[in-house]
C-alpha positions as CSV (number, residue, x, y, z in Angstrom):
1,X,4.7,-74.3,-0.5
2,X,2.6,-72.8,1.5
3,X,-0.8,-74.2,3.2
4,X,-4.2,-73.2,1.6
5,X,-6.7,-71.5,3.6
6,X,-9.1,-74.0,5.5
7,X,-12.8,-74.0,3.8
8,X,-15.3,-72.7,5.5
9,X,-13.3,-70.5,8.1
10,X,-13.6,-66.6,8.4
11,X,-10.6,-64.5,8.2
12,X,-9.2,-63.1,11.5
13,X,-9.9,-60.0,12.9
14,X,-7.0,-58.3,12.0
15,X,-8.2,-58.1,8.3
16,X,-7.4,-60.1,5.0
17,X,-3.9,-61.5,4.5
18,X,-1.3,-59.9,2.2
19,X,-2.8,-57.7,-0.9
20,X,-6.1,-57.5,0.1
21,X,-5.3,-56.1,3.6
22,X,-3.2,-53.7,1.8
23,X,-5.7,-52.4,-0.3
24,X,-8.5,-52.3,2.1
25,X,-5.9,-50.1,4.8
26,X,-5.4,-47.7,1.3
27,X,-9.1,-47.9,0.8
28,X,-10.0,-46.9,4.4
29,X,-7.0,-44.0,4.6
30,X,-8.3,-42.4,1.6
31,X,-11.8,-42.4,2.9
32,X,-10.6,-40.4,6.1
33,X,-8.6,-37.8,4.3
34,X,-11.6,-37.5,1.7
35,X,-13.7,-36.4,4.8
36,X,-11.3,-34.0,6.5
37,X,-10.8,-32.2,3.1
38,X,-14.8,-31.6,2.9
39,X,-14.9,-30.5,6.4
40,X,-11.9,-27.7,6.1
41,X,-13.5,-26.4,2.3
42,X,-16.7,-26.5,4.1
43,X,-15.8,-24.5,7.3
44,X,-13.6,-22.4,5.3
45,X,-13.8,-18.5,6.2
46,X,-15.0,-15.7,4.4
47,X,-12.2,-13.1,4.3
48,X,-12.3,-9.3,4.8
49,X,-12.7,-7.1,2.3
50,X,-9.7,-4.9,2.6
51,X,-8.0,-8.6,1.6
52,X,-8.9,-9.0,-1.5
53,X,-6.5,-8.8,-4.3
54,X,-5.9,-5.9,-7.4
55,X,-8.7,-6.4,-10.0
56,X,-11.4,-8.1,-7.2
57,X,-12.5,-4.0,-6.3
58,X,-12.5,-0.8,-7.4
59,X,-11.3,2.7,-5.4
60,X,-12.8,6.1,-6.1
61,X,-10.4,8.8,-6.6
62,X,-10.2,10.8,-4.0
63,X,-11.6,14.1,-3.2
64,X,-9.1,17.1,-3.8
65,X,-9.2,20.0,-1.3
66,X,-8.3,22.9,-3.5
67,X,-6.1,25.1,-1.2
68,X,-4.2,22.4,-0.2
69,X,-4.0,20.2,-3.2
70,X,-4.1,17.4,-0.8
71,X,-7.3,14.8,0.0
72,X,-9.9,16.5,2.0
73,X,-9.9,13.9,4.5
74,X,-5.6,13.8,5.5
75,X,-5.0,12.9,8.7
76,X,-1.4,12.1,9.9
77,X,-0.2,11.6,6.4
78,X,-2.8,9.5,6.1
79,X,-6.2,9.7,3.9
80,X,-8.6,7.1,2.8
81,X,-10.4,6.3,0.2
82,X,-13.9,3.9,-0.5
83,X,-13.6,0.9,-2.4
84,X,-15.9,-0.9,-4.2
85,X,-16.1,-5.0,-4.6
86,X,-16.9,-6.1,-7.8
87,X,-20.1,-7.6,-8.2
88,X,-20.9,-11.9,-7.1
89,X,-17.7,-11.5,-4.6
90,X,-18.5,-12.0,-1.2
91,X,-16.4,-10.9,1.9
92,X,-16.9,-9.5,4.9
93,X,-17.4,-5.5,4.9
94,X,-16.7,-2.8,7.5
95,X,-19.0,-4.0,10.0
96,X,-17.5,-7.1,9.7
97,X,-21.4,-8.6,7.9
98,X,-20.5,-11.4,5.3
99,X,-22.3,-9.5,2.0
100,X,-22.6,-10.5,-1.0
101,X,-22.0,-7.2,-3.2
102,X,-23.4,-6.0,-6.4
103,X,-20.6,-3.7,-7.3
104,X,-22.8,-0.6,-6.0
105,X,-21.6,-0.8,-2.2
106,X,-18.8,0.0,-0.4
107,X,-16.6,-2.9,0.8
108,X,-13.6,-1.0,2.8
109,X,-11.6,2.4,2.8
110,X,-8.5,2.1,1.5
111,X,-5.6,3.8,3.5
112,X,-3.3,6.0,0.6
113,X,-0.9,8.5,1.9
114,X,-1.0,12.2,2.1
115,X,1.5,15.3,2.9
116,X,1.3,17.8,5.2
117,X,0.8,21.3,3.9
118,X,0.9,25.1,5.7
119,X,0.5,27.5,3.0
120,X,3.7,27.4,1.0
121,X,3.2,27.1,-2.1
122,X,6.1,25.5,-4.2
123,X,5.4,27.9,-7.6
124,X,5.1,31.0,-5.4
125,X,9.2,30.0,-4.1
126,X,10.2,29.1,-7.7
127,X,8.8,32.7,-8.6
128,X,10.7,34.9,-5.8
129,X,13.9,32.6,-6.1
130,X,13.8,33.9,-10.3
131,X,13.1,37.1,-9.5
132,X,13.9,38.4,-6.2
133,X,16.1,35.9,-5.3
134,X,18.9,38.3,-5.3
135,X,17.1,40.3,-2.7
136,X,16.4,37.1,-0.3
137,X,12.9,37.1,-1.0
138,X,12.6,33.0,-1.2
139,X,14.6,32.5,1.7
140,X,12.1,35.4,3.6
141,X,8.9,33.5,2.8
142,X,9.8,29.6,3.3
143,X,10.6,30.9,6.9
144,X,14.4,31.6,6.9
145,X,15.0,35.5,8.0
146,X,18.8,35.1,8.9
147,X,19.5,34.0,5.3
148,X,17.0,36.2,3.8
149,X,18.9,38.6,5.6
150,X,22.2,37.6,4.8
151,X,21.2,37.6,0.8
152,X,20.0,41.0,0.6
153,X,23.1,42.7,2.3
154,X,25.4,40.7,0.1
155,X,23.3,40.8,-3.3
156,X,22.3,37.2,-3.3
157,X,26.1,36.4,-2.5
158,X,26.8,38.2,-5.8
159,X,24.2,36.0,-7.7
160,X,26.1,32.9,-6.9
161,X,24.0,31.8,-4.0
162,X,20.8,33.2,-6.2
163,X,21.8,30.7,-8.5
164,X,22.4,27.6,-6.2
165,X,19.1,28.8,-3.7
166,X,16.9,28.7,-7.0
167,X,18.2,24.9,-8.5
168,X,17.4,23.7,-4.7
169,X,14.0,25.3,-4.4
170,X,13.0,24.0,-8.2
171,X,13.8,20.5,-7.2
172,X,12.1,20.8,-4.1
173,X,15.2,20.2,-1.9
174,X,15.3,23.2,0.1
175,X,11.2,23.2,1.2
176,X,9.5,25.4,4.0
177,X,11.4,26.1,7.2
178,X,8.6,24.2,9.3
179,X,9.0,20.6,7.9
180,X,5.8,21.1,6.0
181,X,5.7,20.4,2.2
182,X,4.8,22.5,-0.9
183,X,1.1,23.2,-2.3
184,X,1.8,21.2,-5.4
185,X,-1.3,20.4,-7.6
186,X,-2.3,16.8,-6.8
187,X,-2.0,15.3,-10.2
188,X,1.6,17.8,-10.8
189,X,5.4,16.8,-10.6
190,X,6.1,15.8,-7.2
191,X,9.1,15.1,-5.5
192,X,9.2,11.5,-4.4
193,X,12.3,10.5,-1.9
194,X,13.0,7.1,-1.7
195,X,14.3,5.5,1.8
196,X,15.5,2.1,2.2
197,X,15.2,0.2,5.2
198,X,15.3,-3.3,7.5
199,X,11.4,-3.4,5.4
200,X,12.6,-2.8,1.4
201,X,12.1,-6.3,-0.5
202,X,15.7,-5.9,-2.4
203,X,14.9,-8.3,-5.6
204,X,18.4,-10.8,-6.0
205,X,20.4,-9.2,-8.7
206,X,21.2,-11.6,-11.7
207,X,24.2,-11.6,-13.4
208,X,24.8,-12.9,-16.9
């Protein structure tokens, strides 16, 4: 049986004996980690703008150029667009200010992509492939004169290559000799190529 504790005599310096030391080390723990939550929520840092997630902003549409179909301001494929932050969110804004926005200014520009156009425009080839494809004319004006050629001596290789040139050009296979794409109206049917590379997310399939 163990001894009782003398009367009168303080515990040692290393703390109370058995439960109550274990309670007072819990008790003194906690107290720590309470305090170095507070300090990281309190020295927590505002975040850019251009980070906030879908539904915390707004974009304006951008502005079309009407000859080229294409936002006025492309550059490199490239065209941006101003974005709003909806209003009580607070971020950090172009000039990297911490502001507190109303909805009314504009957070960040928001990168969105653009083609390159030269003056072909992708009805004007359907046209000529219909109608004068036979004589070469698509082939003449998307920048191709040795098949243009080649068609007209031969009749459009008796309408076969007619035939095959005009499915190409409609679905915007064969394009302008220069790399450039079609004048197609912004909001129209566009061609969109897909590319997979080492980047793709490829979801896991799931069998049954």
């Amino acid at each position: 049986m163990a001894a009782a504790w003398p009367a009168g005599r303080a515990y040692p310096a290393a703390g109370p004996p058995g439960l109550l030391r274990t309670l007072w080390l819990v008790t003194v723990a906690a107290g720590h980690y309470g305090a170095a939550a507070s300090g990281a929520v309190g020295g927590e840092e505002t975040p850019k703008c251009e980070d906030l997630r879908v539904g915390q902003y707004i974009c304006k549409e951008p502005k079309i150029n009407d000859a080229t179909q294409e936002p006025v301001n492309c550059t490199n494929y490239t065209a941006h667009v101003q974005c709003f932050p909806a209003p009580n969110i607070t971020c950090k804004d172009l000039s990297g200010n911490e502001t507190h926005f109303t909805g009314e200014e504009v957070g960040f520009l928001k990168p969105i992509s653009c083609r390159n156009v030269n003056g072909y425009s992708y009805k004007v080839a359907v046209a000529l492939s219909l109608f004068l494809g036979w004589l070469g004319a698509d082939r003449f004006y998307l920048g191709y004169p040795a098949l243009g050629l080649l068609k007209f001596c031969t009749v459009g290789f008796c309408g076969i290559g007619s035939l095959i040139d005009f499915v190409l050009i409609s679905m915007q296979i064969v394009g302008p000799s220069d790399g450039s794409s079609y004048i197609i109206d912004y909001y129209g049917t566009r061609l969109t190529r897909l590319s997979i590379t080492n980047e793709t997310f490829r979801k896991t399939q799931l069998y049954p």
